[in-house]
VEXPA-60802 format. One record per residue: residue in three letters; x, y, z of N, C-alpha, C in turn. Coordinates in steps of 0.001 Angstrom, whole numbers, padded with zeros to 6 digits, always signed. Example, Ala and Ser with C-alpha at 12.3 -4.5 7.8 and 13.67 -1.06 7.14 Angstrom:
BEGIN
ala+013190-005690+007800+012300-004500+007800+013200-003300+007800ser+012850-002250+007080+013670-001060+007140+012900+000030+007870
//
This chain:
BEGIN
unk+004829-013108+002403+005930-013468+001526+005470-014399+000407unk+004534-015174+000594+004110-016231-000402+003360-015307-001709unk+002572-014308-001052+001889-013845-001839+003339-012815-002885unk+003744-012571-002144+005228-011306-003110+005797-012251-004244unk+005872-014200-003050+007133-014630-004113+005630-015169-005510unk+004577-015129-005709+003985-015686-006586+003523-014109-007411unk+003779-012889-007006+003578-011621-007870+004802-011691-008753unk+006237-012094-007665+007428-012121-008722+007526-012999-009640unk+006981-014400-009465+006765-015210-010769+005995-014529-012090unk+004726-013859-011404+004380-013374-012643+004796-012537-013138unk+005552-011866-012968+005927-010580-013689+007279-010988-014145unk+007929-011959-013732+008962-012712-014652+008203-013098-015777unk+007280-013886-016076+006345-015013-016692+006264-013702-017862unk+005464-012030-016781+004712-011493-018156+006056-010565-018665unk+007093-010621-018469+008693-009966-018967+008574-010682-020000unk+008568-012080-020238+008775-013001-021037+007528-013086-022449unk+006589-011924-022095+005533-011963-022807+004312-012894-022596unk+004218-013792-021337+003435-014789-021113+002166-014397-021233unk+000660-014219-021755-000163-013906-021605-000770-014679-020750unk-000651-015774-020536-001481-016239-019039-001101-015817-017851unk+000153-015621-017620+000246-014842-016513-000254-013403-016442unk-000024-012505-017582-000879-011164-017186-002185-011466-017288unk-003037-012182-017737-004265-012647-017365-004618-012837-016284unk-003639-013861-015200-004004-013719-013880-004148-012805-013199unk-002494-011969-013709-002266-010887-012618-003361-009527-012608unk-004227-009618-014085-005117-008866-014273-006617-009273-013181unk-007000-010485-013149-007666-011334-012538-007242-011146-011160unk-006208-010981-010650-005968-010554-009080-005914-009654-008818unk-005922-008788-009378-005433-007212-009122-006759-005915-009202unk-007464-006356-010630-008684-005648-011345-009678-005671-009968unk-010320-006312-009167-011351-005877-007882-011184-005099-007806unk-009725-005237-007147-009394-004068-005637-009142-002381-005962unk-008376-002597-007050-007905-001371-008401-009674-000882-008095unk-010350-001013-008824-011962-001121-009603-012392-000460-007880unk-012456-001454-007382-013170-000556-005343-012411+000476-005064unk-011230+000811-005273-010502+002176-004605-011195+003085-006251unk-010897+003101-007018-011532+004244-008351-012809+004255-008107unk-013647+003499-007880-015088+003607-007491-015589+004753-006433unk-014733+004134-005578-014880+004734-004245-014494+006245-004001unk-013898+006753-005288-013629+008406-005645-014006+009422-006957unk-014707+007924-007904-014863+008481-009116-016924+008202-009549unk-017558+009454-009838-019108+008873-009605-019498+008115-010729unk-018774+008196-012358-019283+006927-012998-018611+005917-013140unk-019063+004535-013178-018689+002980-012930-017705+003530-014406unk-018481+003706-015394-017793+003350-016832-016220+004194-016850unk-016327+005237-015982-015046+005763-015659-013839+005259-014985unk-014314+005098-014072-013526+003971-012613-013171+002970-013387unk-013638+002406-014563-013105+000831-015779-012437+001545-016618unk-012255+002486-016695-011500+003404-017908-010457+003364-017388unk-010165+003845-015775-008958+004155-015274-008045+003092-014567unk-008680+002143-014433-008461+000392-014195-007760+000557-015177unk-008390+000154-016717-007707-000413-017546-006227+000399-018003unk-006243+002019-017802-005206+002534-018648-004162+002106-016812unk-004666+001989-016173-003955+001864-014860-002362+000302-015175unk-003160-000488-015898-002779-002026-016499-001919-001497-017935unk-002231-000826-018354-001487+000066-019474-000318+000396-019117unk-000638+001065-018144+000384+001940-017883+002008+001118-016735unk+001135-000095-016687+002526-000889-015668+003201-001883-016773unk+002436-002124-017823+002978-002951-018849+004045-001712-019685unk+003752-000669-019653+004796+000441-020134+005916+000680-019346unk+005789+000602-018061+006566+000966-016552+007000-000467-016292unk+007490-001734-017436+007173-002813-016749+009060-003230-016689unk+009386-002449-017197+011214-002150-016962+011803-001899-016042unk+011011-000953-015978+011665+000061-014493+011115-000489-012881unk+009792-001947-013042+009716-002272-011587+010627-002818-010994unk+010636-002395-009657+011502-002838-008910+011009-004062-008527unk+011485-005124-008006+010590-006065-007294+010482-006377-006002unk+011458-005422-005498+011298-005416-003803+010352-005009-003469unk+009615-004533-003886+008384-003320-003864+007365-003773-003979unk+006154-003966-003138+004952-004405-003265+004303-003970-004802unk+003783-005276-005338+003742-004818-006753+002229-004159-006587unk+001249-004832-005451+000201-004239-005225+000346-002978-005065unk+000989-002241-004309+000953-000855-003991+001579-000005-005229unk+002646-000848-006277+002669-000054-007292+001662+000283-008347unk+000840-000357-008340-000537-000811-009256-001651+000377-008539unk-001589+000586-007237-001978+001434-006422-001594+002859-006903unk-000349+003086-006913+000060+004297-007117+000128+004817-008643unk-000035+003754-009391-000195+004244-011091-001526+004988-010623unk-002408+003938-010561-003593+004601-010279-004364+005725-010003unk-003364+005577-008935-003426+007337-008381-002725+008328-008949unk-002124+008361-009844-001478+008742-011064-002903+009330-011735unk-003513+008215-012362-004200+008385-013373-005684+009415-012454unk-006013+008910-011777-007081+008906-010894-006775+011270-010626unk-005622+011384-010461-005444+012851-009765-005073+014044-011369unk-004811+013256-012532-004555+013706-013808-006153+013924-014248unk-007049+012418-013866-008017+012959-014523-009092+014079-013845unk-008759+014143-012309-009729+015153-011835-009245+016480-011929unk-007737+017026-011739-007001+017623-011951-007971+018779-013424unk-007843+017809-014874-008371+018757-015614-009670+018414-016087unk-010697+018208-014896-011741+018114-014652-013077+017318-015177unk-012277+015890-016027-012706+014774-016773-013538+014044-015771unk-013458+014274-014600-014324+013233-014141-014515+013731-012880unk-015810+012960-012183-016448+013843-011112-015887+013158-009856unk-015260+013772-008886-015419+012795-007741-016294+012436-006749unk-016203+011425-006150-017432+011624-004955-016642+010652-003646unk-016884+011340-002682-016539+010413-001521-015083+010252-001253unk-014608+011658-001643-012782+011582-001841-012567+011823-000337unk-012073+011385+000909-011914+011717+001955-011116+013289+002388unk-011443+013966+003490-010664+015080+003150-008993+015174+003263unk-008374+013884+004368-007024+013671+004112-006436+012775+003076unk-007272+012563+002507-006630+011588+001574-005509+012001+000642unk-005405+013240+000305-004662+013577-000431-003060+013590+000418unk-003398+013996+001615-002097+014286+002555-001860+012661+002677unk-002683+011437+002449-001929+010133+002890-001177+009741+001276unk-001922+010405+000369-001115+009561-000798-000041+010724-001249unk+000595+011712-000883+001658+012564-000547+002686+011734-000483unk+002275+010766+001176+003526+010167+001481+003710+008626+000871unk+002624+008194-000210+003646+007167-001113+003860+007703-002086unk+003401+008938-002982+003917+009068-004121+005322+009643-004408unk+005685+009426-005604+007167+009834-005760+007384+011379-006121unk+008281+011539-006042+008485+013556-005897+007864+014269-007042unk+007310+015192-006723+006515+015964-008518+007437+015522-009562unk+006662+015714-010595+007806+015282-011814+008081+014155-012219unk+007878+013032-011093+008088+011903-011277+006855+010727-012366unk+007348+010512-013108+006076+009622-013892+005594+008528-013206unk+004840+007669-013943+004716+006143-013779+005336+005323-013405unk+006084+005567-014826+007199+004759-015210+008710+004730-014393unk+008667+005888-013316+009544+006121-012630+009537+005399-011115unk+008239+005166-011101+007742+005098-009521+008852+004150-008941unk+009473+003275-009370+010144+002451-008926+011994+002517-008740unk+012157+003777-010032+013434+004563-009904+013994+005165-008594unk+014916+004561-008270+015129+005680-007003+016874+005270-007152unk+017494+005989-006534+019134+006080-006424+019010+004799-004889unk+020571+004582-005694+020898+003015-004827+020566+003434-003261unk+021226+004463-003288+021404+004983-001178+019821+005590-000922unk+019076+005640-001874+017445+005660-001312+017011+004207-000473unk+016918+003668-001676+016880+002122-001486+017269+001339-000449unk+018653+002088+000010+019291+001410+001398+018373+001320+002432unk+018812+003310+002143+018010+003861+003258+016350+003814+003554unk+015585+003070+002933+014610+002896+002913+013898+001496+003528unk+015318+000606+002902+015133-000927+003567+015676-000987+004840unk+016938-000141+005176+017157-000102+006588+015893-000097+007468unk+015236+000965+007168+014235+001877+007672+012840+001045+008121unk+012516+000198+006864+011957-000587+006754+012273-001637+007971unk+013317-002012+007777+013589-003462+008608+013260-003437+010102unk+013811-001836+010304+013878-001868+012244+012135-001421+012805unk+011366-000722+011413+009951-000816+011637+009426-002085+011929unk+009267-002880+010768+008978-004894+010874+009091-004978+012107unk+010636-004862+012403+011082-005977+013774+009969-004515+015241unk+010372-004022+014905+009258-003251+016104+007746-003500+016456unk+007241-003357+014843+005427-003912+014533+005651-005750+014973unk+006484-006478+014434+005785-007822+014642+006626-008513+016741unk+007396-007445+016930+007555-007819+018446+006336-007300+019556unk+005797-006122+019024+004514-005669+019623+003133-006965+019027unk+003066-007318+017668+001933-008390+017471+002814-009463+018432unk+003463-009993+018488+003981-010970+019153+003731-010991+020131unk+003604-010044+021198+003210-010296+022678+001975-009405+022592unk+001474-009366+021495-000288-008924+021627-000472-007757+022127unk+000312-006506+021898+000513-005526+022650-000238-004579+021427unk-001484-004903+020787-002397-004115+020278-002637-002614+020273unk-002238-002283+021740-003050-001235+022266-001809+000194+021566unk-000404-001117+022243+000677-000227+021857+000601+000319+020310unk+000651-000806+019599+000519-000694+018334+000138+000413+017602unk-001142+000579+018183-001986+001332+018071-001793+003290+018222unk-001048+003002+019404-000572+004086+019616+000393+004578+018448unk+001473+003688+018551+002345+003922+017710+002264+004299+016126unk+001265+003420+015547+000571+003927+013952+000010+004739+014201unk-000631+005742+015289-001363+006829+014950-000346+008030+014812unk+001013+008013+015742+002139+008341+015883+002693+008929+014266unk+003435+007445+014285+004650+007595+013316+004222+007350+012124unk+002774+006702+011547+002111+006596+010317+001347+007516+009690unk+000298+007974+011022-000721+008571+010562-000361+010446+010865unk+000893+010338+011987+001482+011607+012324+000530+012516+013163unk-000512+011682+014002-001409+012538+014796-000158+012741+016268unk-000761+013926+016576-000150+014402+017867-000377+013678+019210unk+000377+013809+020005+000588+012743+021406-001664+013191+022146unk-001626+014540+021673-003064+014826+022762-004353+014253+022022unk-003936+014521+020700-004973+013437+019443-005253+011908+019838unk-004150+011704+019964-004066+010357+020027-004499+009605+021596unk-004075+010521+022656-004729+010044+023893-006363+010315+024205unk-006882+011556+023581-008136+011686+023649-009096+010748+022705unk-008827+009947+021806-009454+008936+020564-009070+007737+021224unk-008128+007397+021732-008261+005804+022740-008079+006350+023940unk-008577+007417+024610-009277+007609+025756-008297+006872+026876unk-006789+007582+026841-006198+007026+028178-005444+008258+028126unk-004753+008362+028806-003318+009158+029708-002478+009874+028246unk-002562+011134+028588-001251+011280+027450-000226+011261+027883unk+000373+011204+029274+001543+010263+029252+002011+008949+029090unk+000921+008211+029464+000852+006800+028732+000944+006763+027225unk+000792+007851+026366+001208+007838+024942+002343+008232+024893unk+003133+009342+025582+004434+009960+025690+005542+008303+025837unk+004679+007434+026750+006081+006805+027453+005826+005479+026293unk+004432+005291+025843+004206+004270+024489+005994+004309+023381unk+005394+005855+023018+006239+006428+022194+008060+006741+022454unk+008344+007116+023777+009662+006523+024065+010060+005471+023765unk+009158+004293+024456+009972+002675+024618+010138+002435+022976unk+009236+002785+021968+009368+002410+020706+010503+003245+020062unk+011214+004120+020059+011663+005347+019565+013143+004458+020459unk+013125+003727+021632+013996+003196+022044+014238+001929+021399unk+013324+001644+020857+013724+000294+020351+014022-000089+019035unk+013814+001080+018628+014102+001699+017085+015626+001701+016690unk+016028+002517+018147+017271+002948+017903+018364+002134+018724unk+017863+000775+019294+018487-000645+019566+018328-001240+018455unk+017748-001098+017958+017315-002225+016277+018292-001192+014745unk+018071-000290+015240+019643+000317+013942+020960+000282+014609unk+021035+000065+015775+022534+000100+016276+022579-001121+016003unk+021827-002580+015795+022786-003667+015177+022746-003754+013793unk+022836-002530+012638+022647-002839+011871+024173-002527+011244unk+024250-003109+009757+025576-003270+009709+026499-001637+009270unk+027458-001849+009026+028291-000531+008747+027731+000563+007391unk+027843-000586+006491+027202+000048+005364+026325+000534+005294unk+025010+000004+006073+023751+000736+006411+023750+001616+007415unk+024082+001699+008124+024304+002401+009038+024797+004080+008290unk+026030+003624+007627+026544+004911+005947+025595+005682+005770unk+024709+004729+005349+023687+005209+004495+023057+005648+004777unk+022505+005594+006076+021557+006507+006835+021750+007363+007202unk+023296+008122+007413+024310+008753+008021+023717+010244+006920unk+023425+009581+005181+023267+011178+004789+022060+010130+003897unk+020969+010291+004892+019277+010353+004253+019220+011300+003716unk+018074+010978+002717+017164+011738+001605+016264+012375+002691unk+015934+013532+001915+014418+014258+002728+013303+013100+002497unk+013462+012385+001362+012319+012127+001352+012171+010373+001668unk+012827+010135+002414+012934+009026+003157+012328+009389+004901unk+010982+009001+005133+010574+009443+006678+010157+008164+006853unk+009993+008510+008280+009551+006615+009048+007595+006773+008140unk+007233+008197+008021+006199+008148+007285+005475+007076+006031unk+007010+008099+005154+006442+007289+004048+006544+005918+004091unk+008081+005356+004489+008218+004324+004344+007175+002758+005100unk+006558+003863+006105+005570+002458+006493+004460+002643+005638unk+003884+004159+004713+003351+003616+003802+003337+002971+002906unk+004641+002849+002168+004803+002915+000925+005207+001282+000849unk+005512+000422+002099+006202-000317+002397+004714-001241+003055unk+003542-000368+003242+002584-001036+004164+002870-002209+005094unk+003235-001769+006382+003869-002440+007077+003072-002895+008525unk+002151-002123+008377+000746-002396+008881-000647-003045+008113unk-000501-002827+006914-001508-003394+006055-002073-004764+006536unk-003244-005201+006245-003919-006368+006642-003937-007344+005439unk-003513-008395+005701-003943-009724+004914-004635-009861+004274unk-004796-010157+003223-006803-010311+002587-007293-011444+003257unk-006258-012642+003590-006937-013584+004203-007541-012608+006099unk-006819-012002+006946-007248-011191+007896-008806-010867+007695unk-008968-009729+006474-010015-009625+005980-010991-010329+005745unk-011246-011522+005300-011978-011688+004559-012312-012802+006233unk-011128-013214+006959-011912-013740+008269-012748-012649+009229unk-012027-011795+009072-013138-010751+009118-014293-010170+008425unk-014607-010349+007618-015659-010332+006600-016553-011219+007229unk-016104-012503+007311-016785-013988+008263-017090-014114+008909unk-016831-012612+009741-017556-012486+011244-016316-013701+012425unk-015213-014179+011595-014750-015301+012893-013183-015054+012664unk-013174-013309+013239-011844-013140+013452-011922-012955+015147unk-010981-013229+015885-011129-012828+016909-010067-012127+017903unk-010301-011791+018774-009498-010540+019712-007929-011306+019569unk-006808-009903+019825-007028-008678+019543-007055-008170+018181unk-006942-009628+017133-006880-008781+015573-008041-008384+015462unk-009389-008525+015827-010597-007960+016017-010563-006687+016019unk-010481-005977+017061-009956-004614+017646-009265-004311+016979unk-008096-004598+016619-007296-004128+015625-007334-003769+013992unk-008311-004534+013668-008786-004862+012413-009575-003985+011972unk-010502-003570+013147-011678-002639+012806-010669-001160+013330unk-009486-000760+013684-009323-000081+014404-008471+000645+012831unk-007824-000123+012315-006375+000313+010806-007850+000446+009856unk-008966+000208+009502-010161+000137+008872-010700+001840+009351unk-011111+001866+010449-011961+002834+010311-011389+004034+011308unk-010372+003893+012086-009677+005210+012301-008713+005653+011570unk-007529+004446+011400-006471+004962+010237-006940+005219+008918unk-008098+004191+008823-008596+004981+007109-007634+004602+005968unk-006528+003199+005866-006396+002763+005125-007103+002720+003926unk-006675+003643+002971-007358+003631+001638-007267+002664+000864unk-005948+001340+000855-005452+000083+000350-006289-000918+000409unk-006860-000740+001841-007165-001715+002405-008404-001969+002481unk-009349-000781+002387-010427-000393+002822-011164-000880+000746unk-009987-000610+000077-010409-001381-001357-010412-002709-001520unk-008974-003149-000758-009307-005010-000810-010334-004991+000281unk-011015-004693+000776-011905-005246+001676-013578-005145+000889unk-013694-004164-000038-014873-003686-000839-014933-004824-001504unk-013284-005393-002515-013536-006003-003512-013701-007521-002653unk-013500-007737-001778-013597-009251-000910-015095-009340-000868unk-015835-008156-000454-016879-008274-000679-017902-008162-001947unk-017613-008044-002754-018154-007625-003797-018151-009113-004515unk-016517-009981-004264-016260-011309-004743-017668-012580-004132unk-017700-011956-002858-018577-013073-002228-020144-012836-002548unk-020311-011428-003202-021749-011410-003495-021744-012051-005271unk-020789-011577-006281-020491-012312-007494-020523-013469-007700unk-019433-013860-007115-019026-015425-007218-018581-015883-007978unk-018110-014797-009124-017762-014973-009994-016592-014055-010823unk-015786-014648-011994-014683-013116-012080-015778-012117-012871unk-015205-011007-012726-015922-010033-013447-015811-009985-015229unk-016734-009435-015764-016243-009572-017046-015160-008530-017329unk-014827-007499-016314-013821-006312-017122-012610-006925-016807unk-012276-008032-015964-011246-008694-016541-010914-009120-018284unk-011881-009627-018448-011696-010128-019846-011057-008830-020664unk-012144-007979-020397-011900-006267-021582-010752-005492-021241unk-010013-005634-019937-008775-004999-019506-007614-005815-020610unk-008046-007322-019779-006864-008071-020990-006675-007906-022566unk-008224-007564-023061-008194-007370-024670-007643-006342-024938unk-007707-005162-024211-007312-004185-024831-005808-003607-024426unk-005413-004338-023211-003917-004618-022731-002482-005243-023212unk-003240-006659-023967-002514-007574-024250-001439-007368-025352unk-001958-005941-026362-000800-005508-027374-000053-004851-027039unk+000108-003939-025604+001219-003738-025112+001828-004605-024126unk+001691-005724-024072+002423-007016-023121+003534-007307-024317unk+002860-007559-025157+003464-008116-026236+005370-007402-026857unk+004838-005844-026571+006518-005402-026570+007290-005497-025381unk+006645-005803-024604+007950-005774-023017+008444-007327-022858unk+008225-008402-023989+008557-009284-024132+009761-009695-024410unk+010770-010414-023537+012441-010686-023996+012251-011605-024509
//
């Protein structure tokens, strides 16, 4: 939450035309952006091309953000915007594109047709239905971290996130597939104790969901599993310890967090630098004249 309520300052700050604040937010954002385009595109000078029009393109879209909305993951999804336009008509080479990757960024992007500038558009009863959705996930994920029930966890994101099947999922953590069957009840039960106290109106609203409202997208799109950078980077340190250990390496290299697996490149990349990069500077120069009209 600290980190959301200091993204919403800035993007008040850069509404207002502030250039020090989009300076920062360029300065916080440019790594991680820069490690996920890297990590799919084979020249550097490209992957900075698509950074920068990436920063372009949210200072254009800078109306339509929502701010409930992880501003990281919207910065994410321009990206991937730009990133699938340019391989699409064959501007740039990829390398190292995973083979599901396309089926995970399916479920945050917004429906064909949809622009940039839209990503954040959605009709009020989406929105409901999305934060409902949202809420009774939270309270499910942080009552399982709460009594350290990892294993469950585990089960459950391979489940309802990643959408692997009950026999997938028991043969890769190597226990009982009824022990995944009955994982997956108690949660699916507690799901539906956690929307029965929810209020009337929401409740409405859920009554006539969108197709495109699934417990899927919304724990992507909502990253509701996502890791901390501070998580990270104690992990980076070698002095994280059990069960976020296990866990840590587990949303890393089985779920294949593509988000995450970029703040974790650029955490590292920071500690070998030590320094900001210079394409901060060149994002901001060539950014800063479209800050300048989204200014009230």
């Amino acid at each position: 939450m600290e980190a959301q309520g200091a993204d919403e300052f800035l993007v008040d700050q850069i509404r207002q035309g502030d250039q020090g604040a989009w300076r920062e937010l360029i300065a916080r954002y440019q790594g991680r952006l820069l490690a996920f385009a890297r990590s799919r595109i084979a020249r550097f000078s490209d992957a900075e091309d698509l950074v920068q029009e990436t920063f372009i393109g949210f200072t254009q879209s800078l109306d339509h953000y929502d701010r409930n909305r992880s501003l990281e993951t919207y910065l994410f999804t321009i990206l991937r915007y730009k990133l699938c336009d340019q391989l699409r008509s064959k501007k740039m080479a990829a390398i190292n594109a995973p083979e599901d990757d396309e089926g995970w960024w399916d479920q945050i992007l917004p429906p064909t047709g949809e622009t940039p500038s839209g990503v954040a558009v959605r009709a009020e009863a989406v929105r409901v239905q999305e934060s409902v959705l949202a809420d009774v996930l939270r309270r499910l994920i942080h009552e399982l971290r709460d009594r350290d029930a990892f294993d469950d966890l585990q089960v459950i994101e391979l489940v309802f996130y990643a959408g692997w099947r009950n026999l997938q999922v028991a043969e890769l953590l190597e226990i009982d597939q009824k022990s995944v069957a009955g994982i997956k009840f108690r949660a699916i039960a507690k799901l539906q104790k956690f929307l029965g106290e929810a209020d009337e109106t929401e409740l409405a609203a859920l009554d006539e969901a969108s197709a495109e409202v699934t417990v899927a997208r919304v724990w992507r799109e909502r990253r509701l599993t996502c890791l901390k950078r501070s998580t990270l980077g104690s992990y980076l340190l070698g002095v994280l310890e059990e069960p976020w250990l296990s866990y840590t390496q587990f949303h890393l290299d089985v779920v294949g967090c593509p988000l995450c697996l970029a703040n974790l490149q650029d955490l590292e990349e920071e500690d070998v630098a030590g320094s900001p990069r210079e394409a901060s500077e060149q994002i901001f120069a060539s950014s800063v004249g479209f800050l300048k009209t989204t200014g009230g």
